[in-house]
C-alpha positions, 0 to 999 in steps of 0.5 A: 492552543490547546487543540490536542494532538499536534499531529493534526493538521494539513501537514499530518494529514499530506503526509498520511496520504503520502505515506499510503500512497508509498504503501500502496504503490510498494504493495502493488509492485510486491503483488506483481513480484509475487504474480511473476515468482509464484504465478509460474508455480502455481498456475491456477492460483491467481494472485491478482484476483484476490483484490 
């Protein structure tokens, strides 16, 4: 078949979704990280606002 790339399909496409959901969920645990390490020092400086 000559449908072009094979990284098209139901197997890329789930592991795109995991791969974002892996990234989404270590960036929510890096903001949160940065809220408790930086929020002290900066106190009005909200990092959660900035989403």
């Amino acid at each position: 078949m000559s449908s072009g790339s094979p990284f098209k399909g139901l197997h890329s496409s789930s592991f795109v979704l995991m791969l974002a959901h892996a990234f989404r969920t270590a960036f929510d645990a890096y903001m949160v990280v940065l809220d408790a390490t930086v929020g002290p020092v900066f106190g009005d400086f909200d990092v959660s606002g900035v989403m």
